[in-house]
C-alpha positions in Angstrom: -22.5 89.9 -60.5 -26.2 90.4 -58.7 -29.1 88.9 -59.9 -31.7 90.3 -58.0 -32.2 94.0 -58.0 -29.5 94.8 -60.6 -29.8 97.0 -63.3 -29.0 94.0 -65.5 -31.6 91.5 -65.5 -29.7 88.3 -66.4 -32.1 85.2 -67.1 -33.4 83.2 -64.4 -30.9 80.1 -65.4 -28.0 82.3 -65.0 -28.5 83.2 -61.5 -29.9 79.8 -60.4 -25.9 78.6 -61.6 -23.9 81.7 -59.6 -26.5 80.9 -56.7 -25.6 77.0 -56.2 -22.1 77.7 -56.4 -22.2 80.2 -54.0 -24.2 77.7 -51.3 -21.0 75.4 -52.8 -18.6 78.1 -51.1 -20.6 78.9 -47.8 -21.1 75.1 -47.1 -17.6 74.3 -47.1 -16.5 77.2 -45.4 -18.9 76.1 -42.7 -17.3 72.5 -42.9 -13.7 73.9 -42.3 -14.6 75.9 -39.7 -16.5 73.3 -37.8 -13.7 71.1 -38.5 -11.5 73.6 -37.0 -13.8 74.1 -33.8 -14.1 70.1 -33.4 -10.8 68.3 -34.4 -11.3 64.9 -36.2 -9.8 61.9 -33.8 -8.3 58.8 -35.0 -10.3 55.7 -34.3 -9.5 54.0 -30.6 -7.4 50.8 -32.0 -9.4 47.6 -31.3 -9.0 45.9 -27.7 -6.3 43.0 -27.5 -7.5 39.6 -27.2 -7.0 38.6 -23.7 -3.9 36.5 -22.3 -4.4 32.8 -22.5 -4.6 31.7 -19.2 -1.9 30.3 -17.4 -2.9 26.6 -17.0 -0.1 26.0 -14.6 -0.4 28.5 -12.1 -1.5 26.4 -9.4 1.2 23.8 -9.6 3.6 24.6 -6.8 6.7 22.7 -5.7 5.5 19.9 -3.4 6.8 20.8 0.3 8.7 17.5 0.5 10.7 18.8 -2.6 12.5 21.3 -0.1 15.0 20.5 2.5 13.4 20.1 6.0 15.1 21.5 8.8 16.7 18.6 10.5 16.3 15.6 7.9 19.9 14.6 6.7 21.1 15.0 3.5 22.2 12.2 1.2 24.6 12.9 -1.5 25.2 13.2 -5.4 28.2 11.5 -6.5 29.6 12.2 -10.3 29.2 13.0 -12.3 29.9 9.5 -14.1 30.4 8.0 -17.4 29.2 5.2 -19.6 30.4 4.0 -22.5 27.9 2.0 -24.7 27.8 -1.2 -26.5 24.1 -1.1 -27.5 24.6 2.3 -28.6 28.7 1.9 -30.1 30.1 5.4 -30.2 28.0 7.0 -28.0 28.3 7.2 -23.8 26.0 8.5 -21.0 26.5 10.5 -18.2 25.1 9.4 -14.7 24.9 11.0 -11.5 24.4 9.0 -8.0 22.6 9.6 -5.0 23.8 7.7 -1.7 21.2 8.4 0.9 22.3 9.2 4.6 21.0 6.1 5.6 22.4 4.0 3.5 24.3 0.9 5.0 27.0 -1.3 3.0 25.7 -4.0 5.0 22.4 -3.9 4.0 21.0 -4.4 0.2 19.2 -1.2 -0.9 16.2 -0.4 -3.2 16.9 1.3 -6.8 15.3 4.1 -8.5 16.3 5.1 -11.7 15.6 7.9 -13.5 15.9 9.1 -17.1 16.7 12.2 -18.6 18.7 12.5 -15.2 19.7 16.0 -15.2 16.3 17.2 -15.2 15.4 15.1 -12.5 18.1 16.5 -9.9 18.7 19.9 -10.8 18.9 22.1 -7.3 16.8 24.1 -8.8 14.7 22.8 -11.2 11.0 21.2 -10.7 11.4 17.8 -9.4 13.9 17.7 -7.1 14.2 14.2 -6.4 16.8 13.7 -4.3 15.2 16.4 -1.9 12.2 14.2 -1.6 14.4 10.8 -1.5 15.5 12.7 1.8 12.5 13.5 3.3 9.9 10.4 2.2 13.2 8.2 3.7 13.5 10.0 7.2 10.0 9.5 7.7 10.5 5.6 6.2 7.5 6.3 4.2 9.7 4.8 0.9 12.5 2.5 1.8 16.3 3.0 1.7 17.3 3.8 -2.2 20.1 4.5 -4.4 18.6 6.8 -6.7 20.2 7.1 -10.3 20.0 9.7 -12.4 21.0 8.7 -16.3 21.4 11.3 -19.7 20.5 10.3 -22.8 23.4 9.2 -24.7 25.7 11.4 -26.9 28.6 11.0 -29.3 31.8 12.6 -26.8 31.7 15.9 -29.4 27.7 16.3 -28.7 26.8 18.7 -25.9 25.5 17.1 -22.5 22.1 17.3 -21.9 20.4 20.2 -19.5 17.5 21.9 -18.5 16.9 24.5 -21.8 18.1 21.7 -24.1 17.0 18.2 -23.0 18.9 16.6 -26.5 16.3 15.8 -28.7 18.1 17.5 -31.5 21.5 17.0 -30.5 22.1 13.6 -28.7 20.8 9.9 -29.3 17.8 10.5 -27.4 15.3 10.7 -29.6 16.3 7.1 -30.8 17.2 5.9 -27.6 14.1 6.3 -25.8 11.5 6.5 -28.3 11.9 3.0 -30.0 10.0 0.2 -29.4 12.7 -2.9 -28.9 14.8 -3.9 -26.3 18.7 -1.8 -26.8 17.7 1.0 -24.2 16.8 -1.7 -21.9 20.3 -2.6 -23.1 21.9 0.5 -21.6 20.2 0.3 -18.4 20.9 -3.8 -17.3 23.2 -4.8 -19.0 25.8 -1.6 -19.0 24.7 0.3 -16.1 23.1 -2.1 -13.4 26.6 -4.0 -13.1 28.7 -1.1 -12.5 26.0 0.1 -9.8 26.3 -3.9 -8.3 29.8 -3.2 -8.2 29.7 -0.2 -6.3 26.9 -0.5 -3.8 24.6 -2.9 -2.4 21.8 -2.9 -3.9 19.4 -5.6 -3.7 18.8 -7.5 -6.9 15.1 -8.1 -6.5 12.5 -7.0 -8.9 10.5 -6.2 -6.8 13.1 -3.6 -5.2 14.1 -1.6 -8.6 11.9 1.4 -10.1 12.4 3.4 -13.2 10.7 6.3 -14.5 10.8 9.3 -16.5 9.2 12.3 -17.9 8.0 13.1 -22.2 10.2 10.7 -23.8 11.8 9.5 -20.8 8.4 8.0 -19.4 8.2 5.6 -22.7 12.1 4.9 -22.2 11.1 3.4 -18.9 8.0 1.8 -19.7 10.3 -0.1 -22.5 12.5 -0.8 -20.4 10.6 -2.5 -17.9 8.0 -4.0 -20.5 11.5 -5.3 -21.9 13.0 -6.8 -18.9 9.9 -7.0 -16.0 12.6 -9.6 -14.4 14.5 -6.3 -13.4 11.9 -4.4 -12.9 8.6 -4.0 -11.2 7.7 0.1 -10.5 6.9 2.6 -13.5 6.9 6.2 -12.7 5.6 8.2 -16.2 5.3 12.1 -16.4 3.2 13.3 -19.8 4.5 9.8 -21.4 5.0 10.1 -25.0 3.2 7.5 -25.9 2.4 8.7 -29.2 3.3 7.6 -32.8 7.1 9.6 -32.7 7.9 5.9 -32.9 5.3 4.0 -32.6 4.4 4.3 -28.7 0.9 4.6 -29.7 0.8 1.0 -30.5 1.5 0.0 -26.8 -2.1 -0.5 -25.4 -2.7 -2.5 -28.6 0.5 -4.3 -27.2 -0.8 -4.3 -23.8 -4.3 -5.8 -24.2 -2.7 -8.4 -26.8 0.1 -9.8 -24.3 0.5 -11.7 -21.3 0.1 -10.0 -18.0 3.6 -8.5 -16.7 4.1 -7.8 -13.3 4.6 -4.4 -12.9 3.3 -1.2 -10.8 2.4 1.9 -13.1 1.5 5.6 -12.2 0.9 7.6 -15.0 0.4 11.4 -14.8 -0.4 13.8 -17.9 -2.4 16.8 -18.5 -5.4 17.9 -20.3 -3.0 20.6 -22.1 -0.7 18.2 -23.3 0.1 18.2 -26.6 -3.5 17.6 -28.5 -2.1 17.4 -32.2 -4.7 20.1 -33.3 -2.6 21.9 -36.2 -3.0 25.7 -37.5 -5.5 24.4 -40.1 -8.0 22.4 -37.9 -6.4 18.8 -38.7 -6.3 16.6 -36.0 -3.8 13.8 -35.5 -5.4 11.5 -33.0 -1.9 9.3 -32.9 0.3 12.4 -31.7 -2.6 13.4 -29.2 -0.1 12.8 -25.8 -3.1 13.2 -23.1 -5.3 11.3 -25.4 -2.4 8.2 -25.3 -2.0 8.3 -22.4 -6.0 7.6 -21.2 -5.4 5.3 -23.4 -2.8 3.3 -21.7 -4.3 3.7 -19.0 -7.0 2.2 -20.1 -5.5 -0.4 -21.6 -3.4 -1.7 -18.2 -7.1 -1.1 -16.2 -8.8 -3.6 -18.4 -5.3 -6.1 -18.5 -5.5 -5.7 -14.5 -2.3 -4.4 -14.2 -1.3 -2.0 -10.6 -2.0 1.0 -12.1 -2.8 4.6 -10.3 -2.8 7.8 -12.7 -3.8 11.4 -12.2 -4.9 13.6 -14.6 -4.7 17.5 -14.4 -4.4 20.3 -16.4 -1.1 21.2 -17.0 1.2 21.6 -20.5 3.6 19.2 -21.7 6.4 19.4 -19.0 7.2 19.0 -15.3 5.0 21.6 -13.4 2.2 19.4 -12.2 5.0 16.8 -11.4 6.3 18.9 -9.1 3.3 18.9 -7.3 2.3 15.2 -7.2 6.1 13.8 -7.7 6.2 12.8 -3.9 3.0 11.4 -3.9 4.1 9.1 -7.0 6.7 7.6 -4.9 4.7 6.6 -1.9 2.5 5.3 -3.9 4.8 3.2 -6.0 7.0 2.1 -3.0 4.0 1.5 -0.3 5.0 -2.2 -0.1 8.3 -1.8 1.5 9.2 -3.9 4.6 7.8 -2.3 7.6 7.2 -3.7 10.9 3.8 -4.1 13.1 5.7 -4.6 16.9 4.3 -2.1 18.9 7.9 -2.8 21.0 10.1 -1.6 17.8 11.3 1.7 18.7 13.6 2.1 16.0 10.5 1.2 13.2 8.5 4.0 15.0 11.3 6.1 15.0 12.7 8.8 12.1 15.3 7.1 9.7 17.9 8.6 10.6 21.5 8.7 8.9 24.0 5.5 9.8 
């Protein structure tokens, strides 16, 4: 149909209608072809948040956790085990190192460690018998039967390792979380006399250190708050000091007690963990570095020995790794030395007998 110049004049409405519908037709025409010319992209998807930082990057293994060329070894013996009276049922598995230098003639220091198999594993972060090596060559801790205990297990529960420390599996969570005296049990009562038996070790306080790492740090501190008559050196990795049990209550404990005599280093980090649920909530009591300060804190103001670091590292070993060596010279630095300018052998490397 025309409207203008038609022979048929149709009424001005009529054409106005075909009009606009034609425009209709030529604009979308135009809008396909453009389309065609220009194709339509999908929307870049939105950046990804950035990686958390890795806030133990910097934690390396301490040199004196790797075997110096010309140090002598000393050697792991076991694995061992215990059966339990404090625990009835249950047993633990020990592991012993005998240091070149030991002598059967003279009484040696003890060191005892929980959660033992994380504490010697070749290849794991510590390495402790490495640096029992190295820090005794160059006398700088004294001559030391170093012990390395599991958590206790029922014989048909798996043994402890390095993926799977127990907690859900083995006695440990009871064991060395709780707050009275049965661990302390375990490690005096069962285990130091089987150690008299077989070595000479001396049986002065002031010779014997325990320590530990999570759950393992409170274990020790118990046992030692337990029975101070045993022992006098602490050695606490990211202590769990937090209300699993009731460890939070400890520098309430401390500050309301007589004095002890006992030597703490405590280590934790600031990314511990904080207790800061999905939600917001906070739960001050399961805060780990926050306990910790705490206890540290606590022994300051009761004028206890007490040396602490703390760094930046998650709940676990890495940042022991680092500092583990310096721990144990620090702990140890009152060992018997001699001051005669004459003693060759004192100014000499330890070597083995």
């Amino acid at each position: 149909m025309i409207c203008e110049g038609d022979r048929v004049r149709r009424n001005a409405s009529e054409c106005d209608i075909l009009a606009a519908g034609t425009m209709k037709i030529t604009l979308a025409v135009s809008v396909f072809l453009a389309g065609a010319a220009f194709p339509q992209t999908t929307p870049a998807p939105a950046a990804a948040a950035p990686a958390a930082p890795n806030m133990e990057l910097y934690y390396k293994l301490a040199p004196d956790a790797i075997p110096q060329e010309g140090v002598p070894k000393g050697q792991i013996k076991g694995p061992f085990t215990l059966p339990s009276n404090a625990y009835p049922g249950t047993q633990h598995t020990y592991w012993v190192y005998v240091p070149a230098q030991y002598n059967p003639a003279s009484p040696a220091s003890l060191m005892i460690y929980q959660d033992g198999q994380a504490f010697m594993a070749p290849e794991g972060d510590i390495r402790a018998q490495v640096v029992m090596d190295n820090l005794i060559y160059r006398r700088e801790i004294p001559v030391m039967i170093g012990v390395f205990i599991n958590p206790g297990r029922r014989p048909d529960q798996p043994e402890p390792n390095l993926s799977n420390w127990g907690d859900r599996d083995t006695n440990r969570p009871t064991e060395y979380n709780t707050l009275d005296d049965k661990y302390a049990r375990v490690v005096v009562d069962e285990l130091m006399p089987v150690l008299y038996k077989d070595y000479n070790i001396s049986k002065d306080r002031e010779r014997h250190g325990i320590g530990g790492s999570s759950s393992g740090a409170i274990a020790a501190f118990t046992v030692a708050w337990q029975r101070p008559d045993q022992f006098s050196k602490i050695l606490s990795n990211v202590g769990s000091f937090t209300n699993i049990r009731g460890g939070n209550k400890y520098p309430d404990i401390i500050r309301s007690s007589e004095k002890k005599p006992l030597r703490v280093f405590l280590v934790d980090g600031r990314n511990d963990n904080r207790a800061l649920a999905a939600d917001g909530k906070y739960d001050q009591d399961r805060d780990w570095f926050y306990q910790n300060v705490r206890m540290q804190q606590a022994l300051t103001e009761k004028g206890y020995d007490v040396n602490y670091s703390w760094g930046i590292q998650r709940h676990g070993q890495k940042m022991l790794q680092t500092v583990f060596p310096e721990m144990m010279r620090w702990l140890w630095r009152d060992h018997d030395v001699s001051t005669d300018p004459h003693d060759t052998i004192e100014r000499s490397f330890n070597g083995a007998k």
